[in-house]
C-alpha positions, 0 to 999 in steps of 0.5 A, spaced: 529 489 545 526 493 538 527 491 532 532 493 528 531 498 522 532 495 514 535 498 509 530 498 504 534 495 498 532 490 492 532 483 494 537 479 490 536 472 492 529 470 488 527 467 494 529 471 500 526 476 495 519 471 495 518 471 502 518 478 503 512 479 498 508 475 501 510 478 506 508 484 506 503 484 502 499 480 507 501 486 512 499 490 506 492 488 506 492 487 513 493 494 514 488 496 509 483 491 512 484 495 519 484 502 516 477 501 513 475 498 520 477 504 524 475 509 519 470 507 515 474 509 508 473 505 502 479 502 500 482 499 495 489 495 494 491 493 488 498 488 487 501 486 481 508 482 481 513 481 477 508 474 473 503 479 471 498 477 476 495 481 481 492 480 488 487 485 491 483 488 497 477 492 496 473 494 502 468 496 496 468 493 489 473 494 487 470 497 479 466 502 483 472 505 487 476 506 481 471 508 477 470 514 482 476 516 482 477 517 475 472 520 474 474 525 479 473 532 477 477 536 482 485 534 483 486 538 490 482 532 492 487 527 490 494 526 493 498 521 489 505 518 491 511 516 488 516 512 490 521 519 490 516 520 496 519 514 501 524 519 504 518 525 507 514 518 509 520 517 513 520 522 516 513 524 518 510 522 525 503 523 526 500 527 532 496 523 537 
């Protein structure tokens, strides 16, 4: 039996809404971790919540990284995301 698909909505209920963030940030981070383990890309995560405080993963330092990138001269090599982008993230499948 799969899972079932979630619709991706704001969480209404504070602590059904907590437990999804921890979560899923520690499936973020995860990720990530994996991700530069697999490739060998530097990666940088940065989280903040709803409290103002922040929770990161840099497989670098994280000042270093971020300092290249925005030191970085050519703009074709930057892609950047937004959430208006979620449905094309939807849709992609990657070929093996």
């Amino acid at each position: 039996m799969g899972r079932r698909k979630l619709s991706i909505e704001y969480i209404s209920d504070d602590k059904k809404r907590m437990n999804t963030f921890k979560k899923r940030q520690r499936g973020i981070f995860k990720k990530a971790m994996q991700l530069n383990i697999l490739t060998g890309h530097n990666i940088t995560v940065i989280i903040q919540n709803n409290k103002y405080s922040f929770s990161e993963y840099s497989s670098k330092k994280c000042e270093d990284l971020i300092g290249e990138y925005l030191t970085c001269d050519d703009s074709e090599s930057v892609q950047k995301f937004t959430n208006d982008d979620y449905e094309e993230f939807e849709k992609v499948e990657c070929d093996n």
